[in-house]
N, C-alpha and C positions, 0 to 999 in steps of 0.2 A: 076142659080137655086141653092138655098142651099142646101148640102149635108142631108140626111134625120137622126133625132136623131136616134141613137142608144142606147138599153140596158147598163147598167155596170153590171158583175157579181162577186163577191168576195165570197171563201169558206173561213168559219168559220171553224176553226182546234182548236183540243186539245194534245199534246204530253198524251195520256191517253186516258182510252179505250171510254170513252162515251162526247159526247160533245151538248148537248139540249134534247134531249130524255133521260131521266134516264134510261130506260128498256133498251135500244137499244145495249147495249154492249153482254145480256145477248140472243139474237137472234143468231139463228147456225151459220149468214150468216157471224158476226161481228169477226174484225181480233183482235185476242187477244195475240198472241205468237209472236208479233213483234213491243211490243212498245218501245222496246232497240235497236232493227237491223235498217241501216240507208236504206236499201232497204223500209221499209213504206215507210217515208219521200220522199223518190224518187219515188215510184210508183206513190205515191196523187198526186206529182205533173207534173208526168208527163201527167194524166190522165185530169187535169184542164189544162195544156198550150193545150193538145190536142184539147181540147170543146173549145178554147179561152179566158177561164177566165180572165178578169183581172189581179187576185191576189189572193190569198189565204193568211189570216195570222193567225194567231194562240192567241185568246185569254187566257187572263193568270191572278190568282191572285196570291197572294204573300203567300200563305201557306195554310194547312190543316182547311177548313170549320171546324168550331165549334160553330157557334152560335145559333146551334141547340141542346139545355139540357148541353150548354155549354161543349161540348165533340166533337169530330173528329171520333169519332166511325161510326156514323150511315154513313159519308163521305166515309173511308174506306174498314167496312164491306161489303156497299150495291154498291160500283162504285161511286161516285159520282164525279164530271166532277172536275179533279183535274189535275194536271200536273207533267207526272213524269217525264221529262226532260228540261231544259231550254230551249225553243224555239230558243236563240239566239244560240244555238249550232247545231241546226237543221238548221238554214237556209242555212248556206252554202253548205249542201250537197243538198238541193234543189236546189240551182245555177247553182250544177253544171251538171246537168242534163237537165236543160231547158236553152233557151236563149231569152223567150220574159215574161213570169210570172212574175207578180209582185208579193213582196214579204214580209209580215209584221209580227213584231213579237207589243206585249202591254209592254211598262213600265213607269213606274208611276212617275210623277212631284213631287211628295209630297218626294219620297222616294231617289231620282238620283239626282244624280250633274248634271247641263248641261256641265260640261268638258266631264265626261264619256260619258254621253250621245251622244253627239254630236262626240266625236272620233269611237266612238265602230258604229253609225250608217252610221258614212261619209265615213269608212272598209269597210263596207258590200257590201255601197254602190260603191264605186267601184270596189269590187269582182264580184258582179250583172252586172256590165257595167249599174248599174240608175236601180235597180228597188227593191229599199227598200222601206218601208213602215212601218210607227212607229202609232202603234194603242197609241194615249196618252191619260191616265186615270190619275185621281188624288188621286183613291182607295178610299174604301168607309167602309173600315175594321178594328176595334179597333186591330184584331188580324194579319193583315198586320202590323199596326204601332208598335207592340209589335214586332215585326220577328226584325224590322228594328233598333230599341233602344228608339222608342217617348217613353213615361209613357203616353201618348195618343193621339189619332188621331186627325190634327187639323177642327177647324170648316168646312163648304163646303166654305163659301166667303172666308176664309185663302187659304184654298187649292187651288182653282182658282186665285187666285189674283198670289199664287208662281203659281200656271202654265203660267200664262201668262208673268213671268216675266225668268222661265225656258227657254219658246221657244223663247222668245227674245232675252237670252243668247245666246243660242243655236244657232238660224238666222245669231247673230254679229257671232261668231265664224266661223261657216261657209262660212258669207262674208269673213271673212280675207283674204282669198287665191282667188287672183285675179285667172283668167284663163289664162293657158300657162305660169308657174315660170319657167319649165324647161328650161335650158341654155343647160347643157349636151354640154358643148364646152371641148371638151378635149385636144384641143393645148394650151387654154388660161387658164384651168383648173380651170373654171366658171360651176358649174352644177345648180343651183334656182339662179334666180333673185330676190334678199332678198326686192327690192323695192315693190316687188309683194306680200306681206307679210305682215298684220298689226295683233295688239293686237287688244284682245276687249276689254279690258277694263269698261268691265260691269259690273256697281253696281245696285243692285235694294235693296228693303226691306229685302227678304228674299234669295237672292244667289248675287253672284257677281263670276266673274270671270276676270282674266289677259289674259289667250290668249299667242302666237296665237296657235291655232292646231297643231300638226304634220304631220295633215293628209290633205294635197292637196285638193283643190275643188274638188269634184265628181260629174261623171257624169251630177245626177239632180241640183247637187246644197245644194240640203237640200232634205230628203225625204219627200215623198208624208204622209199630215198628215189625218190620220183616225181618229174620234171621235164620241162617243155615249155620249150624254147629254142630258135628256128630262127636266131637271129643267129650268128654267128662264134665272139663272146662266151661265146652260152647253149649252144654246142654244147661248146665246152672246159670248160664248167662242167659239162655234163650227162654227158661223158667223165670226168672225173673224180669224179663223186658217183653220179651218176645209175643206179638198179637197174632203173626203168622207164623212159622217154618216149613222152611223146606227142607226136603231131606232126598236123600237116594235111596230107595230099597230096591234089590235084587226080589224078593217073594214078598206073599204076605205075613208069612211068618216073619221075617225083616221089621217089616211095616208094624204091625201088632206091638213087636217086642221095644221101639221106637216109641210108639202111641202112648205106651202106657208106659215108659217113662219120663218122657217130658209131663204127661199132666200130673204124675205121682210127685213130680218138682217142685209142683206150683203152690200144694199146699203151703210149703214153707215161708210163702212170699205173700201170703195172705191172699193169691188169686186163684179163683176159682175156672177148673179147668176148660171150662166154655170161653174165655178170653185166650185163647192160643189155637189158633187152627193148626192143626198140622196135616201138612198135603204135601204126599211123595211127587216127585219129577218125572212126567209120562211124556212119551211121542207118541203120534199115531199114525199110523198108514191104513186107509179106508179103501176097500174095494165092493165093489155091489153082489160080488158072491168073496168065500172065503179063498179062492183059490185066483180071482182077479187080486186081493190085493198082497195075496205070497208073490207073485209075480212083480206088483209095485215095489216091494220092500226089495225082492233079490237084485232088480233094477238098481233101486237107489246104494244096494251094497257093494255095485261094482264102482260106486264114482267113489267109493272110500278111497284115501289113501294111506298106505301102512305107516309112511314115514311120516305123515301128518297127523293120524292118529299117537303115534308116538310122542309127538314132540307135545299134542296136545295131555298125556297121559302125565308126562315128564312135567310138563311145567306144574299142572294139579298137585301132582304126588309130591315134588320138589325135588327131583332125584333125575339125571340124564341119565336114560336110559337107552342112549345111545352107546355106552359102554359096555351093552351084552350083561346089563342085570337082570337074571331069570325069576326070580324068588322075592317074594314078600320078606323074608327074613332081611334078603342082602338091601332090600329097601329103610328098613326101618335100620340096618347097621347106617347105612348111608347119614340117615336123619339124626343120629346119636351124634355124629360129627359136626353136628352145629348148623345143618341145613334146616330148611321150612319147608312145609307143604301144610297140604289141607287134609287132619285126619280122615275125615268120611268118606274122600276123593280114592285113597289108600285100600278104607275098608269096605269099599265097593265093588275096587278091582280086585280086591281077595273074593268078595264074595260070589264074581260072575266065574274065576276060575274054579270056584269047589265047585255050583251048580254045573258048568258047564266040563268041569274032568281036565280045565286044560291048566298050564301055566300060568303063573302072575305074569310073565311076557307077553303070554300069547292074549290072556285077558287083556291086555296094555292094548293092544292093537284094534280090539272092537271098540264099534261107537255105542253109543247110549241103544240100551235096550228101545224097541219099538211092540206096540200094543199091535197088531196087525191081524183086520177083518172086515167084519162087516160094519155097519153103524152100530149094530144091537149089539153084536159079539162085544165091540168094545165099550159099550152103554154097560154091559155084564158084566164085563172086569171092573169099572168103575162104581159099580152097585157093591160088587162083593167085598170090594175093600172098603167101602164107606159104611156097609152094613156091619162087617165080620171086626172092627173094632182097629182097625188099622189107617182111617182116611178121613179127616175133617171136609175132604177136596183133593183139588190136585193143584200143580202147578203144571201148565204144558208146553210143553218143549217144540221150537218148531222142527220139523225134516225138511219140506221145503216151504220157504217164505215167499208169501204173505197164503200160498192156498192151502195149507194145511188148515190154519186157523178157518179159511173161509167156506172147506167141508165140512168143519168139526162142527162149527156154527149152525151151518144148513141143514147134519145130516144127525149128529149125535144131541146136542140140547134138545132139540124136541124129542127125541124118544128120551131123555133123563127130566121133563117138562110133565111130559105123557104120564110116568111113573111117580110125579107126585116131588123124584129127588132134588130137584133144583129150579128156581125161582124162575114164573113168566113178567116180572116185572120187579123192578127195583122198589124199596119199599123203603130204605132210609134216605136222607137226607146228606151225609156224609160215608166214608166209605168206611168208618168206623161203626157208623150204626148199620150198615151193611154187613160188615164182616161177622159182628154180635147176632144180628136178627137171626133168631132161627130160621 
C-alpha cells in the first residue's frame, strides 16, 4: 500500500522587519530590536525545524524600492519589506542550530556568475550536511540592474534563456567532483584522486565557464531549486528546473488551474511530476473562536498603509502607480514601453479586483490576502487545497514576525499531524529527500 501524500511547508523570511504584510512590523507583538543580533535568525529557525518545516528561505531583491514617484523614501520611511542584511550571511548561523531545516537564501541569474554561484552554494551546502536551497530569480528591476552595472535590464526571454544557461553551468560544475576524491593516504602521500575531478568547460550565449570547483561534491549534489514564475516563460523554466514553486492564487480554482499546469510541463523534461511541489503563498491570523480572530486581522488592517501599499504594488508590477493609473489595461500599456515587472505579481492584482468588484488601483492598495480563524478553520483551508488538486503545501507568509510562525507551530501542525496530512518527524537525510518523501 502506498505511503499516503504529505504536505510541504516553507517559511517565507526577510532579514528586515516586515515581510507580506506592510502593517505588520508596526503591531506591539512584532520583533524589531533584533534585526542585527544572530539569536533572531536562530530562534525562527529553530521554531520551523520544531513544527517540521521543510525549509525556510528568505526572499530578497537587489536594493532600495523606488519605482514608486521614483524615490526610496516612501520604502524606508513607512517599513517596506527590504533586506538589511545579506541572507547568505544568515544562513550559517541557522545551520547551526538546527540539523534537519532546509535552508534557502534568492540570487539572481541575470546578475551572478555560475562560478560563484555554484561555489558559495556547494559551501553551504556542505556546512548544512545537503540542506541548501537557492530560490532562482532572473530580477525584474531596472533599479537592481543599475546596483549591478547593466545601463539596463535585459528583456524577460534574454533573461531566461541566461538562466537556463546559468544552471546548466552551475549543474556541469557540480557534476565535476565525482563522489569519494578523498585519498587521504598519508604513507603514499596521495590525498584527492585528481581522476575524480573534470572541468566544465561551458560555453553558452551568455556565460561560459572553465571549471573545475574547488569545492567537492556536496552532500545533495546541487541544491534543491526553488522558483516563482507565473509567465509562460517562468512556467517552462520552472518545468524544467523547478523542485518547488511558489505561486499566488487568489481561489482554488486559481490554484487548480496553476497545479496542473506546471506538472502537465514536466513531462517534456523527462520529470515526473512528484519532483515539483507547488505551494501557494498563505498568511494566517489565528483566533481561539472565529470572531476573536476577525478582530485580529481588522487590527492588523488598520497599521496598513495606502501609500506603502502602493509603492509596494508599484515596484512588483513595475509600473509607478503613483501617477493615478487605474486599470490593468493602462498597466500593461506602461509595460509595452520597455519597463519590467513581475508577471504573476500583475495577475494577482487583477485577480483580487474581479473577486473583490473593485479596481486594479483599489486592489493595488490591499496587502496579501490572510487565511483568518480558528486553528481547524485554517487546518480546512489547507486540507481542501492539498486534497481538491491545487496544493503540493504551502509557503507561509509572515503578518506579524516571529509569532505568527510560533502559533501556526503550536496551534495548526498538530491538528494537520492528527489528520494524517503532514509529517511528525523528519524522515530524510537532506532536504531533497525531504521535499521527495511522500
Amino acid at each position: 500500500m502506498p505511503t499516503p501524500r504529505r504536505m510541504k511547508l516553507i517559511a517565507y523570511l526577510k532579514t528586515g522587519p516586515s515581510a507580506g504584510h506592510s502593517g505588520g512590523w508596526r503591531h506591539p507583538s512584532a520583533a524589531l530590536d533584533d534585526i542585527f543580533e544572530p539569536s533572531r535568525y536562530e530562534h525562527i529557525a529553530r521554531v520551523l525545524e520544531a513544527a517540521c518545516f521543510d525549509a525556510g528561505f528568505f526572499a530578497d531583491t537587489f536594493g532600495l524600492g523606488d519605482t514608486f514617484g521614483g524615490s526610496y523614501d516612501t520604502y524606508l520611511r513607512l517599513g517596506g519589506q527590504t533586506s538589511y542584511l545579506d541572507p547568505m550571511a544568515v544562513l550559517p548561523l541557522m545551520a547551526r542550530v538546527t540539523n534537519h531545516l532546509g535552508l534557502g537564501a534568492t540570487l539572481s541569474t541575470t546578475f551572478n556568475t555560475p562560478y560563484w554561484i555554484a561555489r558559495t552554494l556547494a559551501s553551504l551546502d556542505h556546512l548544512s550536511k545537503g540542506r541548501i536551497c537557492w530560490n532562482v530569480v532572473t530580477s525584474a528591476t531596472e533599479m537592481e540592474a543599475r546596483n549591478f552595472g547593466f545601463d539596463a535590464l535585459p528583456s524577460k526571454s534574454e533573461r531566461y534563456d541566461r538562466a537556463d544557461e546559468v544552471l546548466e553551468a552551475c549543474c556541469t560544475l557540480w557534476d565535476g567532483w565525482q563522489p569519494d576524491p578523498f585519498v587521504l593516504d598519508r604513507e603514499k602521500g596521495i590525498f584527492i584522486d585528481p581522476t575524480k575531478v573534470a572541468r566544465a568547460d561551458y560555453v553558452g550565449r551568455y556565460v561560459s565557464t572553465r571549471g573545475p570547483l574547488t569545492i567537492p561534491r556536496s552532500p545533495q549534489g546541487r541544491p534543491v531549486f526553488l522558483q516563482a514564475g507565473a509567465s509562460d516563460r517562468g512556467r517552462e523554466f520552472a518545468a524544467r528546473w523547478a523542485e518547488a514553486i511558489f505561486t499566488e492564487s487568489y481561489s482554488k480554482a486559481d490554484a487548480q488551474a496553476f497545479y496542473a499546469d506546471i506538472k502537465s510541463r514536466m513531462a517534456a523534461y523527462g520529470r515526473p511530476p512528484e519532483h515539483c511541489a507547488v505551494l501557494p503563498l498563505m498568511s494566517v491570523v489565528l483566533g481561539e473562536t472565529e470572531s476573536i480572530a476577525r478582530e485580529k486581522a481588522a487590527y492588523l488592517d488598520t497599521l496598513v498603509s495606502d501609500e506603502l501599499q502602493l509603492a509596494i504594488t508599484s515596484q512588483l508590477v513595475g509600473v509607478d502607480l503613483s501617477r493615478g493609473i487605474e486599470s490593468e489595461a493602462a498597466v500593461v500599456d506602461e509595460l509595452s514601453r520597455g519597463n519590467h515587472g513581475i508577471e504573476g505579481e500583475r495577475a494577482h492584482v487583477a485577480q483580487v479586483a474581479k473577486a473583490a468588484g473593485v479596481s486594479f488601483a483599489a486592489a493595488a492598495k490591499r496587502p496579501y490576502e490572510m487565511i483568518v480563524g480558528t486553528p481547524d478553520l485554517v487546518a480546512d483551508h489547507m486540507e481542501d487545497w492539498f486534497l481538491g488538486g491545487g496544493a503540493d503545501g504551502f509557503i507561509l507568509m509572515p503578518t506579524v514576525f516571529p509569532i505568527m510562525f510560533e502559533e501556526f507551530g503550536r496551534l495548526v501542525v498538530p491538528i494537520l499531524q492528527r489528520r494524517g496530512l503532514f509529517r511528525t518527524s523528519y524522515q530524510g537525510a537532506t532536504l531533497r529527500d525531504n521535499l521527495r518523501s511522500p
